[in-house]
C-alpha positions in Angstrom: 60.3 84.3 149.5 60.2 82.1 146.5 59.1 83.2 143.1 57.9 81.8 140.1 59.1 83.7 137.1 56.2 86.0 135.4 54.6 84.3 132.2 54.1 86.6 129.1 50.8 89.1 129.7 47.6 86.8 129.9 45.5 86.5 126.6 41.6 87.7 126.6 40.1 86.0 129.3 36.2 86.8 130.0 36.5 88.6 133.6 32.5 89.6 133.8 31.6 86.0 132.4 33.8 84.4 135.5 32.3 87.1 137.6 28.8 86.7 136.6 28.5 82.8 136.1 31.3 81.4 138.0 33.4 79.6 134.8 34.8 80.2 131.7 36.2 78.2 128.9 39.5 78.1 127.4 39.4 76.9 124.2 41.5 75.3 123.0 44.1 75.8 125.8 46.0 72.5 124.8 47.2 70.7 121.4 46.5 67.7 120.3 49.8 66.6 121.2 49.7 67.8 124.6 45.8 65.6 124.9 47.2 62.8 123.5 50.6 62.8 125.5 48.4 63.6 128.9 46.2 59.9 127.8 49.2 57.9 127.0 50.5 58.7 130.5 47.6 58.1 131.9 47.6 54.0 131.2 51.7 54.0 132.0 51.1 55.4 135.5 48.0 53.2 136.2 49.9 50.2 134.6 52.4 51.2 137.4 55.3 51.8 134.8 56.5 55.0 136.8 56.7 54.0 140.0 54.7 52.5 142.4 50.9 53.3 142.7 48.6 52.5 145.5 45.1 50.9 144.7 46.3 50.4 141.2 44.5 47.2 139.7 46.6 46.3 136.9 50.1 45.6 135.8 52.5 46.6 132.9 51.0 43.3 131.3 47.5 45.1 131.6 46.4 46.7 127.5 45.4 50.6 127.6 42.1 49.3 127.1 42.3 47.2 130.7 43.9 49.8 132.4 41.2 52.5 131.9 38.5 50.2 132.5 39.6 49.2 135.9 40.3 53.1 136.8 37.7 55.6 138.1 40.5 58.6 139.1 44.3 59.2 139.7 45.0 61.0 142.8 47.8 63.6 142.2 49.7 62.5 139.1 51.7 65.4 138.7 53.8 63.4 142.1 55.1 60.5 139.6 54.9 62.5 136.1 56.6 65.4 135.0 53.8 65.5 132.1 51.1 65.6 134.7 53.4 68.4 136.5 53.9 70.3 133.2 50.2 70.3 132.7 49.4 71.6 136.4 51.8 75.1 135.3 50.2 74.8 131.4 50.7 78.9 130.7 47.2 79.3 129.1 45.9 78.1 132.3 48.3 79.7 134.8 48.0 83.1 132.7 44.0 83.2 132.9 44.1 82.6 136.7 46.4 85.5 137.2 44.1 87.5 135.3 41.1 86.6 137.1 42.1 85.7 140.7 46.0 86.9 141.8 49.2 87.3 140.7 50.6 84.5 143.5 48.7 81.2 142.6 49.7 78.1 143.9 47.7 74.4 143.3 47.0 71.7 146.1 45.7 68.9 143.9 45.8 67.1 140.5 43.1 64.4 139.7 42.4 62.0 136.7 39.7 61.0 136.0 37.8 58.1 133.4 34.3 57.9 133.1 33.8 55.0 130.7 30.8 53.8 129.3 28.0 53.1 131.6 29.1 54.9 134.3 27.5 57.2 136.6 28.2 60.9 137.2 28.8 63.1 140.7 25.9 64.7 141.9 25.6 68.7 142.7 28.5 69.6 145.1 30.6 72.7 145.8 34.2 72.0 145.4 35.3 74.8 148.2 33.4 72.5 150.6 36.0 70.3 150.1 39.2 72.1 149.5 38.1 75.3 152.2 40.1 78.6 151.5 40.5 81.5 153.4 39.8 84.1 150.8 37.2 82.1 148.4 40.0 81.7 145.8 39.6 78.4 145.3 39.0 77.4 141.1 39.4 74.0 139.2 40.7 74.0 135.9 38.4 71.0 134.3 41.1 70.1 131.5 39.1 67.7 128.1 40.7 65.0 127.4 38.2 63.9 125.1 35.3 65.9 123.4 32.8 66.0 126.1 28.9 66.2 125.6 25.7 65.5 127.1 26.0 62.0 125.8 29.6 60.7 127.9 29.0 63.3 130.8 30.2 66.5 130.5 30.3 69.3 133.1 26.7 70.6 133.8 26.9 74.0 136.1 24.2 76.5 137.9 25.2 79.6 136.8 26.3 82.3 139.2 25.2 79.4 142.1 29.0 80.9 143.3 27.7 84.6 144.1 26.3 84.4 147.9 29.5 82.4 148.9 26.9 80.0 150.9 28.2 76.8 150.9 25.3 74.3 150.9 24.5 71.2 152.9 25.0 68.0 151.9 22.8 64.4 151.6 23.0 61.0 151.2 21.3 60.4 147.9 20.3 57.0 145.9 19.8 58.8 142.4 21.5 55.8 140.1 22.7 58.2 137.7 25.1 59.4 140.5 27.8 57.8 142.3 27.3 57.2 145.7 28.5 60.3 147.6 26.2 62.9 149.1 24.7 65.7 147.1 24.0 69.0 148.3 20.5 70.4 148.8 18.1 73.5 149.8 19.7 76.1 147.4 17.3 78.3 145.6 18.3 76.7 142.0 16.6 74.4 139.6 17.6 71.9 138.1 16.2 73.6 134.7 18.6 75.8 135.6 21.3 74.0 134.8 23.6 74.4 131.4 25.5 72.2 130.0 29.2 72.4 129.8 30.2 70.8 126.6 33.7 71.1 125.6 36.2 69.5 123.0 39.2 67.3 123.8 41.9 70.3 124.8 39.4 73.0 126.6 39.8 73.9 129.9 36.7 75.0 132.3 37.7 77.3 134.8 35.3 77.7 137.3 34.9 79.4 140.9 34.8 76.6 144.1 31.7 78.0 145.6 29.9 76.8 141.9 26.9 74.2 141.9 28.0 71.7 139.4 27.9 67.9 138.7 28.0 65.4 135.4 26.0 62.9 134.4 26.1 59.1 133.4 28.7 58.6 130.7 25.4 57.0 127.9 27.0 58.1 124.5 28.1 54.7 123.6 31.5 55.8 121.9 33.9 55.6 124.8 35.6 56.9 127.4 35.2 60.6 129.2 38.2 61.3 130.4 39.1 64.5 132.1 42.5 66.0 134.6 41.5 68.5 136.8 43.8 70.8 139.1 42.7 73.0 141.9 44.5 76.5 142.2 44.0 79.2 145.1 45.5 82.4 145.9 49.1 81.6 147.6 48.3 84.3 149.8 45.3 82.0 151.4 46.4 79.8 154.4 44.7 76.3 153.4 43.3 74.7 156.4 42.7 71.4 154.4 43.6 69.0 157.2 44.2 69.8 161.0 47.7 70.2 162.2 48.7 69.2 166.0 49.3 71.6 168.7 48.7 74.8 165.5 45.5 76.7 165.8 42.7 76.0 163.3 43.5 79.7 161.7 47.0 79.5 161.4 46.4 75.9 160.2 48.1 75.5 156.9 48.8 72.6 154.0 51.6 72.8 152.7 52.1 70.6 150.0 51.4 72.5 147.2 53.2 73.8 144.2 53.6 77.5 143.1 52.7 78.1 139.7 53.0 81.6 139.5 54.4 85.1 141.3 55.7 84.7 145.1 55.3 82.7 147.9 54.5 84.6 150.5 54.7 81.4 152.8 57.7 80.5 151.5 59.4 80.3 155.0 57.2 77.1 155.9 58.5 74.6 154.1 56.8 72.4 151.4 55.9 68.9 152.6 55.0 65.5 150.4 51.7 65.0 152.3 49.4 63.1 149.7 50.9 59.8 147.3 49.4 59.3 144.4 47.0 56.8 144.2 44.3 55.1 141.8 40.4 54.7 143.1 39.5 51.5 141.4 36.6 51.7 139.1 33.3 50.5 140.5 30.0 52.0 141.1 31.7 55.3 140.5 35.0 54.2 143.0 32.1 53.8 145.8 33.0 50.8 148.0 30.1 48.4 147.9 27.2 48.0 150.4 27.7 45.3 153.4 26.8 42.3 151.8 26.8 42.9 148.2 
């Protein structure tokens, strides 16, 4: 089996708040330093300065300014940067999800993303829908890399939306303050039901993958909202995220993953490099464009 070396014991984290609403914050979870190391990265992997990046739309020529503009989202980072990778196994985070979900935790997926001005949001979606676990383990950590607010789109959530473990069906949807993927519909929540999840550059929103959430249009008018999120799952949990030939569907299992904490219990299958990091061009939220437009 392979094991990860146990971190220090975890600080306070709010168990009944994670329970009871599906999220907590971290505040605070990374410096300044650590924010501001995570954005500089950010335009030399887009600018292709670390290797080779599919989609990318600029060059090393390309100022920070022009290489967030022409970037929506980064598609596993942590694959070219080891300050993406150290991020994905930051101890603050790694030590709260060991105290609210297992002591084995590994994570399938690192994403970057810029909302800059005048962009749209993602409407209300369930991230295990996605990402589908055996065991309901699945939680984003929703990293700030700026101060996010109503105003640039932060994080808005429906409370304890995670607690029937119902996963929701999805719509198309033509809402312009979203981006053009589907948006799930007939839960029993309002939208007044919402709360906002505003956080400062450095704070970390755990949050459960059966949780109704979505952002809104980036409006404030002073910049960009930029934002790295992980997903983490019990290592326990086969992860069925893709079919696999001639296995069956529940012994299906993806295996490219890192182990951020405890044992492996899987450790006998092999890790593989399945997914390439790769930037979805800014547009109307990354959306390709209608036929014809």
């Amino acid at each position: 089996m392979t094991t990860v070396q146990d971190h220090p014991s975890p600080p306070a984290v709010d168990r009944d708040r994670f329970r009871r609403d599906g999220y907590v914050v971290l505040e605070q979870a990374l410096s300044s330093a650590e924010v501001a190391a995570l954005n500089d990265e950010l335009v030399r992997l887009v600018r292709g300065e670390l290797g080779a990046v599919a989609g990318s739309a600029v060059g090393p020529e390309a100022s920070a300014a022009q290489a967030l503009a022409a970037t929506l989202c980064v598609h596993f980072p942590h694959k070219l940067s080891s300050v993406f990778e150290t991020a994905m196994r930051h101890p603050r985070i790694v030590e709260a999800l060991v105290a609210l979900r297992s002591p084995d935790v590994k994570c399938m997926q690192s994403m970057a993303f810029v909302k800059s001005e005048g962009k749209p949001g993602q409407a209300w979606h369930q991230d295990e829908q996605f990402i589908p676990t055996r065991d309901r383990s699945l939680t984003a950590a929703w990293i700030a890399l700026d101060d996010a607010t109503v105003h640039n789109g932060c994080l808005w959530a429906l409370p304890g939306s995670h607690r029937p473990g119902v996963l929701y069906p999805q719509r198309e949807q033509q809402d312009e303050r979203f981006d053009c993927s589907q948006e799930a519909h007939r839960f029993p929540y309002r939208d007044e039901d919402a709360v906002a999840l505003e956080v400062a550059a450095g704070d970390v929103v755990l949050f459960d993958g059966y949780l109704l959430h979505r952002s809104l249009p980036n409006t404030g008018g002073h910049g960009l909202r930029r934002a790295l999120v992980h997903h983490y799952m019990n290592a326990a949990s086969l992860l069925p995220w893709a079919p696999q030939e001639g296995v069956q569907i529940g012994m299906t299992d993806f295996r490219d993953v890192v182990l951020v904490a405890g044992t492996d219990p899987y450790a006998w299958s092999p890790t593989v490099d399945l997914s390439r990091v790769e930037v979805r061009p800014d547009g109307r939220g990354g959306c390709a464009p209608p036929a014809g437009s």
